[in-house]
C-alpha positions as CSV (number, residue, x, y, z in Angstrom):
1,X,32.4,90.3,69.3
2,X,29.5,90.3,66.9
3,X,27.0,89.3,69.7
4,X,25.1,92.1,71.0
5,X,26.3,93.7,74.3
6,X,29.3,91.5,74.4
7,X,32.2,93.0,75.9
8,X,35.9,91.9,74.9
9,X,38.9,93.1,77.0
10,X,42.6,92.2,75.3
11,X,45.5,92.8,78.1
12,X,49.1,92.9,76.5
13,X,51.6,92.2,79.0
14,X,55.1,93.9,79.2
15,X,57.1,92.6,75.9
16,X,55.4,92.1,72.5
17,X,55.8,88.7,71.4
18,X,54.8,87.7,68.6
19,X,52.0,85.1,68.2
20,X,49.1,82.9,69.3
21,X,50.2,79.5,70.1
22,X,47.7,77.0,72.3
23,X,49.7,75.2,74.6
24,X,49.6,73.3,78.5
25,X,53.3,74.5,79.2
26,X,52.8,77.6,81.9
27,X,56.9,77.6,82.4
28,X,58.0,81.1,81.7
29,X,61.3,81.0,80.4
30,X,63.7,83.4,81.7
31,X,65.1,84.0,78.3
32,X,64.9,87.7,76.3
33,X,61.7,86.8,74.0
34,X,60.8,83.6,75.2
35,X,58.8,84.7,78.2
36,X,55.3,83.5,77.5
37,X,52.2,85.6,78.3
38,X,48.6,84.3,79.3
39,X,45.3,85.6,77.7
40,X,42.5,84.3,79.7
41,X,39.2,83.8,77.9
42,X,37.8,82.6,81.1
43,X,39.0,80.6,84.3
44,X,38.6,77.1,82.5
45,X,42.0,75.3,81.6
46,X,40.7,73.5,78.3
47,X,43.2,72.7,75.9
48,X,43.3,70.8,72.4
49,X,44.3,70.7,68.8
50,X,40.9,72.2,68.2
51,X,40.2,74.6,71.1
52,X,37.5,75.5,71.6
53,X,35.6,79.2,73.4
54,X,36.6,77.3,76.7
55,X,40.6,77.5,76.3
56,X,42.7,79.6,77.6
57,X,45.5,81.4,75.1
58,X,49.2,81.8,75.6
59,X,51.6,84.2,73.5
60,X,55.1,83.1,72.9
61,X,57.4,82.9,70.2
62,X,57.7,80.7,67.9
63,X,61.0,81.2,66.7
64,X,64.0,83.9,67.4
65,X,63.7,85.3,63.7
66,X,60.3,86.2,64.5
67,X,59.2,90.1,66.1
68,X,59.8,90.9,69.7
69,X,60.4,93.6,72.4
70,X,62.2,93.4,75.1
71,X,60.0,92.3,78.4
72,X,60.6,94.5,81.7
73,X,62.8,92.2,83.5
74,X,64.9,92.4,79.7
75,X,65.2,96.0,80.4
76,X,66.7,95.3,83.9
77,X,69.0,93.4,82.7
78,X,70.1,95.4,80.1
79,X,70.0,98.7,82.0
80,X,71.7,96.9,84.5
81,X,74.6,95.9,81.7
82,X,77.3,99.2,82.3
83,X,79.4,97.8,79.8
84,X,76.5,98.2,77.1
85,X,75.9,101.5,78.4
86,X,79.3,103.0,78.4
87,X,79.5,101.8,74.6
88,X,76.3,103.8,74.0
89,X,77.4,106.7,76.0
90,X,81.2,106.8,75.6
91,X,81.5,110.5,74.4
92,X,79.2,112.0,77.6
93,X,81.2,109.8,80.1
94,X,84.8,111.2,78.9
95,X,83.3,114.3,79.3
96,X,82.4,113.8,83.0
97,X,85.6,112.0,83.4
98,X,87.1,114.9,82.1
99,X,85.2,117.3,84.9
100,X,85.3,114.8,87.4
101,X,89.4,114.5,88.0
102,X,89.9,118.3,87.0
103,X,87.8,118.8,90.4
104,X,89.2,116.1,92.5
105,X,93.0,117.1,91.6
106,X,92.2,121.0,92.3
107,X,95.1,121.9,90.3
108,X,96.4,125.1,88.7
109,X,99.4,123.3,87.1
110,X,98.2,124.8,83.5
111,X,100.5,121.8,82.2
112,X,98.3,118.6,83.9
113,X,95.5,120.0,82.8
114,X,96.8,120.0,79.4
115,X,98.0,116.7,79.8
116,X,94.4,115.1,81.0
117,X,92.3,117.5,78.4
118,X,94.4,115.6,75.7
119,X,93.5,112.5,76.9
120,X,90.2,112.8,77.1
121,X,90.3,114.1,74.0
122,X,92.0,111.0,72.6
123,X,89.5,109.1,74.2
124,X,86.8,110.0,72.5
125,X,88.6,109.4,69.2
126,X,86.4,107.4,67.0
127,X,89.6,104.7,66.8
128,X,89.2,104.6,70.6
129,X,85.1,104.4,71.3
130,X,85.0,101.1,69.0
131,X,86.9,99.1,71.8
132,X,86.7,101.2,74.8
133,X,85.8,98.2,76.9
134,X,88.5,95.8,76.0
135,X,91.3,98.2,76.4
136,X,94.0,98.2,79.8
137,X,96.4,100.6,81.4
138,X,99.1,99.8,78.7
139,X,97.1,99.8,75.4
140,X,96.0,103.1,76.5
141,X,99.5,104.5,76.9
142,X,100.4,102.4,73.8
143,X,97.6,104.1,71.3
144,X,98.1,107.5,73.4
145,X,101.8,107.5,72.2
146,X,100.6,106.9,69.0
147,X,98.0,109.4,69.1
148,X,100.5,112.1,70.3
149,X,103.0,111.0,67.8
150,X,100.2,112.4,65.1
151,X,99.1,115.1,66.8
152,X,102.6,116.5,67.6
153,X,101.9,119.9,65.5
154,X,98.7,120.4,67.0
155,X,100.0,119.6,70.7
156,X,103.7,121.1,70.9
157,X,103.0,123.8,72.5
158,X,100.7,122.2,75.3
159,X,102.9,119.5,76.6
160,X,106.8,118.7,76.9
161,X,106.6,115.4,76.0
162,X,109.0,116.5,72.6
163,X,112.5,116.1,71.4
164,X,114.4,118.0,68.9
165,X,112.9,115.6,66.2
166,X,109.5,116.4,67.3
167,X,109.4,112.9,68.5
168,X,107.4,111.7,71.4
169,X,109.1,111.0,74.3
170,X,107.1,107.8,75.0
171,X,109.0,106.9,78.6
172,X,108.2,110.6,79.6
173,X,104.3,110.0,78.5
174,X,104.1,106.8,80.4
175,X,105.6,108.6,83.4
176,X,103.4,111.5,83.8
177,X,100.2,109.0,83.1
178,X,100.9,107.2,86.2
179,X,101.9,109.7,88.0
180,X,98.7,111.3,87.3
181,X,95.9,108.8,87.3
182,X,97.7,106.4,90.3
183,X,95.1,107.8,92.5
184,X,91.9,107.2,90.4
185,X,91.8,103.3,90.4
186,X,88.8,101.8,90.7
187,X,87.6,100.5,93.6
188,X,88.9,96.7,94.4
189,X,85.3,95.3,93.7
190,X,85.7,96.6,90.8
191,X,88.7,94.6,89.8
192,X,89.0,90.9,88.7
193,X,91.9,89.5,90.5
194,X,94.1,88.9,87.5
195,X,93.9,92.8,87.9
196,X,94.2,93.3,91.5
197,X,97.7,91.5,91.0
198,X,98.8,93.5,88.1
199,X,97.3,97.0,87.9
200,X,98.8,98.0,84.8
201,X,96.4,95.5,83.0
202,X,93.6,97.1,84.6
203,X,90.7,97.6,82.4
204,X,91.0,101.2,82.3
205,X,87.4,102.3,81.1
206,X,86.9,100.7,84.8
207,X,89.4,103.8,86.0
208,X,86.6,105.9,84.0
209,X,83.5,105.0,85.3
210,X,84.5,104.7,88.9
211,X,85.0,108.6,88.3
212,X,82.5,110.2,86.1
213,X,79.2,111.0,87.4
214,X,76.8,109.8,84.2
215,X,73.6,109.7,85.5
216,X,72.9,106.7,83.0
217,X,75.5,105.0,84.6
218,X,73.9,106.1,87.6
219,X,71.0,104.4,86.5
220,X,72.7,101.2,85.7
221,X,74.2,101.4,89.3
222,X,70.8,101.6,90.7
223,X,69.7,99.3,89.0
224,X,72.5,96.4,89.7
225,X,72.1,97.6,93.6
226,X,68.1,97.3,94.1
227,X,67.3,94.4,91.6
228,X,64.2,95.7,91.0
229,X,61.3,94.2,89.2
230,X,61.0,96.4,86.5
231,X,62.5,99.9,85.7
232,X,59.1,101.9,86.1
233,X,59.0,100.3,90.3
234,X,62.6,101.6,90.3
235,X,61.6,105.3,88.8
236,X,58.7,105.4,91.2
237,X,60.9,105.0,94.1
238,X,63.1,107.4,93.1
239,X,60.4,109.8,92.2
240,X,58.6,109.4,95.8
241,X,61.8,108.9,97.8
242,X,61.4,106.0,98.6
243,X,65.2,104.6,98.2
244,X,68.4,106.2,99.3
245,X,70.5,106.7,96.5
246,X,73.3,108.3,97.7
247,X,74.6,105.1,99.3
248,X,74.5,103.0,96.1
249,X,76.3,106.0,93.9
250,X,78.9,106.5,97.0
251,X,77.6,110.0,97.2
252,X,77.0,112.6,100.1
253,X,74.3,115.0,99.4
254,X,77.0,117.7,100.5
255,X,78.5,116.5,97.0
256,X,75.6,117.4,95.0
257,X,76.4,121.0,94.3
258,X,80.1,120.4,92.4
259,X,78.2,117.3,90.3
260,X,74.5,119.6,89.3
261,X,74.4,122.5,87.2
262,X,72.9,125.3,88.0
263,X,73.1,124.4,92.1
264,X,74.2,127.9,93.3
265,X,71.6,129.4,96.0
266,X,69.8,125.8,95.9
267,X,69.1,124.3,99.3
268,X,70.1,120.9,99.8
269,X,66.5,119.6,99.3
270,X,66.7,121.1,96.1
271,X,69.4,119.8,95.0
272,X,68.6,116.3,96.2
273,X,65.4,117.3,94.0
274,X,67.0,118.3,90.9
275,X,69.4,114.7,91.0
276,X,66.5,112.8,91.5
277,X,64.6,114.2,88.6
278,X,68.0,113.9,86.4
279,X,68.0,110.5,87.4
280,X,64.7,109.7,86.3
281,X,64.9,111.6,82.9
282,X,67.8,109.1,82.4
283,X,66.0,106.5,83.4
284,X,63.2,107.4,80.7
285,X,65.7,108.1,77.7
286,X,67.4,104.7,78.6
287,X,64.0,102.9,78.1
288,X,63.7,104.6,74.7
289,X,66.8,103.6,73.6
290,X,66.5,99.7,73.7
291,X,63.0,100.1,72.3
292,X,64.1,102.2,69.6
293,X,67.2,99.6,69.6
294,X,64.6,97.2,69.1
295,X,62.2,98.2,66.7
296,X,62.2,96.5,62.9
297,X,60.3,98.9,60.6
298,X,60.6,96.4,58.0
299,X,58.4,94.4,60.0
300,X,55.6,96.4,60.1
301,X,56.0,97.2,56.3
302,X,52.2,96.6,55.1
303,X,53.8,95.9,51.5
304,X,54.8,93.1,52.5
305,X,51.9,90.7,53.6
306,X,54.7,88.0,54.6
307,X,55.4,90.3,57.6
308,X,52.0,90.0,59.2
309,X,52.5,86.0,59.6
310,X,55.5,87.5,62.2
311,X,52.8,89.6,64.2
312,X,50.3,88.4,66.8
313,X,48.6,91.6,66.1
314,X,47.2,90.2,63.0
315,X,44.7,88.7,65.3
316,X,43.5,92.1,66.5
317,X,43.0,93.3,63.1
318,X,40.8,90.0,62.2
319,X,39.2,90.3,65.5
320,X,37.8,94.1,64.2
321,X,37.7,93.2,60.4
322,X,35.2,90.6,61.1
323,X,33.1,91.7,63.6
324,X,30.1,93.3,61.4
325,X,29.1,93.3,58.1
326,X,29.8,96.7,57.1
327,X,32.0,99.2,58.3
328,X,29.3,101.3,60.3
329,X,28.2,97.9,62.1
330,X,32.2,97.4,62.8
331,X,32.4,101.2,64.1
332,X,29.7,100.3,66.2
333,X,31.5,97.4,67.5
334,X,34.9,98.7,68.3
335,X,33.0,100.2,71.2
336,X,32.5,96.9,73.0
337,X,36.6,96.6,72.4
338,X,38.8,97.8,75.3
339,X,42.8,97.2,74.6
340,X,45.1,97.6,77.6
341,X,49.0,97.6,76.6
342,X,51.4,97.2,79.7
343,X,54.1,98.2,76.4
344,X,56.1,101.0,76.1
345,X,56.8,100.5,72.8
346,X,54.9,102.1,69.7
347,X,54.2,98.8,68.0
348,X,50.5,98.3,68.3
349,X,49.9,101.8,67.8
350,X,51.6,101.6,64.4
351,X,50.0,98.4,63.6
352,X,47.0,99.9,64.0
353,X,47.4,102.7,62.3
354,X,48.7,101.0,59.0
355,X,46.8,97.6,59.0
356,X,43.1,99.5,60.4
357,X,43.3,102.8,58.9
358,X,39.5,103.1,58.6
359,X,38.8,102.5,61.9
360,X,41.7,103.7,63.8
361,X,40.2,106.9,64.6
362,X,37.5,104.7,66.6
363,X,40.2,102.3,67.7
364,X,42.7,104.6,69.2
365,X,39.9,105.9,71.7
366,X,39.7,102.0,73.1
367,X,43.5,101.8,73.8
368,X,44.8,102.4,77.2
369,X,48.4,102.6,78.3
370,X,48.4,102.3,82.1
């Protein structure tokens, strides 16, 4: 970098990994943090134990303890994972449950409406969202007894589900709660067939997201439907209108104006608009939380120089440190540096910002996030 005119361009693929490592193996391995990434010094293939300006560079891991983003397709894939995202989003998904059936029943029985708002209310009891996956039709009705049973102060005058004793009347429960939700099964795709032959041990958080209109579980839908590349080709083509996405979500666009906010007086353009950009925004905040997910602080702690030999960015920081004599010669330098991060992680910005502080200023300007 120190040679005069001499122009270095670093290109950081999608997922951080986490250091240098000379190697003949172009395999990518399919696995979360294992994917390797190519730097090319130049279009020669010259590899050794001493390599020399001729070699080309690959970045992979060295070990799973060491630092590492998820890659794009990793993002897919967990996007694509609805169990992971109802766990993340339990309490927002009982609540559109909760809106959903309330308009599909079109009741003004005072009494079923009682009866499901205390459900969902039960639902979203923190004994509930630990396990919300694992639980079936009759450990629901089990645990709702239970929760009723303690609750029968606060409930007595909603439902009728008493005796004298102010007792549950568990067989009554269990009645009205088929009765009730015997029409929102899921569909039988949706089913393994251990629960197509037994509906009562259906997975019931299935029963829940085949009716709640989440738009992260939206997203995850999507996702599992197109099998995109990466999640930014998918928000494109949602953006542009480029993919239907009515058909994937089961939806009509007639549907659109019980499911938006704020959809009185919108034409259905609009409102097909206004779910696409929802989509999207979902789409974005799920992104942010697997990085965030992702992110070690401690890592990154420059109090600790151990962490550095866990960080390929170290070689950035040498590549700056030592490429003039002085710190005005270096300044002068960082302008033949150009850094291109395919990441959406904040990583290398924070690297930068703790392990160069005297030159970030300069730095920041060569950094480019397409």
């Amino acid at each position: 970098m120190s040679e005069e005119n001499r122009k270095i361009v670093i290109v950081i693929g999608a997922g951080a990994s986490c250091d240098f490592v000379v190697s003949e193996d172009k395999k990518f391995n399919e696995n979360h943090g294992d994917i390797k990434y190519e730097i090319w010094k130049n279009t020669q293939n010259l590899v050794n134990e001493n390599p020399d300006k001729n070699a080309q560079y690959f970045l992979s891991e060295k070990n799973r303890n060491n630092y590492s983003f998820p890659s794009g397709e990793a993002l897919i894939k967990m996007i694509g994972d609805n169990k992971k995202i109802t766990s993340f989003f339990w309490n927002e998904i009982c609540e559109s449950f909760r809106n959903v059936v309330i308009e599909k029943i079109k009741t003004t029985d005072q009494s079923i409406i009682n009866f499901h708002n205390i459900f969902c209310d039960f639902l979203k009891d923190n004994k509930v969202k630990k396990t919300p996956i694992k639980l079936i039709v009759l450990q629901i009705l089990v645990e709702f007894g239970n929760y009723l049973q303690e609750k029968v102060g606060e409930y007595k005058g909603q439902l009728r589900h008493y005796n004298q004793d102010n007792n549950v009347v568990r067989t009554e429960v269990k009645e009205d709660f088929y009765n009730f939700y015997k029409d929102f099964k899921p569909n039988d795709e949706d089913c393994s067939e251990d629960e197509k032959i037994n509906k009562e041990n259906c997975l019931f958080y299935k029963i829940i997201i085949a009716n709640c209109n989440s738009r992260y579980l939206q997203i995850s839908r999507l996702v599992n439907y197109y099998q995109p590349f990466s999640i930014d080709e998918l928000l494109d083509s949602i953006k542009t209108e480029k993919i239907d996405v009515f058909k994937p979500l089961e939806l009509e666009p007639s549907e659109l104006k019980n499911i938006l906010k704020d959809s009185e007086n919108k034409a259905e353009n609009e409102l097909e608009h206004q779910f696409r950009n929802e989509l999207i925004n979902a789409g974005k905040t799920l992104i942010a939380l697997f990085l965030l997910k992702s992110e070690k602080r401690e890592l990154f702690d420059n109090q600790n120089p151990e962490n550095d030999a866990k960080i390929w960015y170290r070689h950035i920081r040498n590549l700056v440190i030592n490429s003039g004599k002085n710190a005005e010669e270096i300044k002068k330098q960082i302008q033949n540096l150009t850094i291109i991060s395919f990441n959406y992680d904040r990583s290398l910005d924070y690297y930068l910002r703790t392990r160069l502080s005297d030159y970030y200023g300069e730095i920041k300007e060569r950094v480019f996030y397409p």
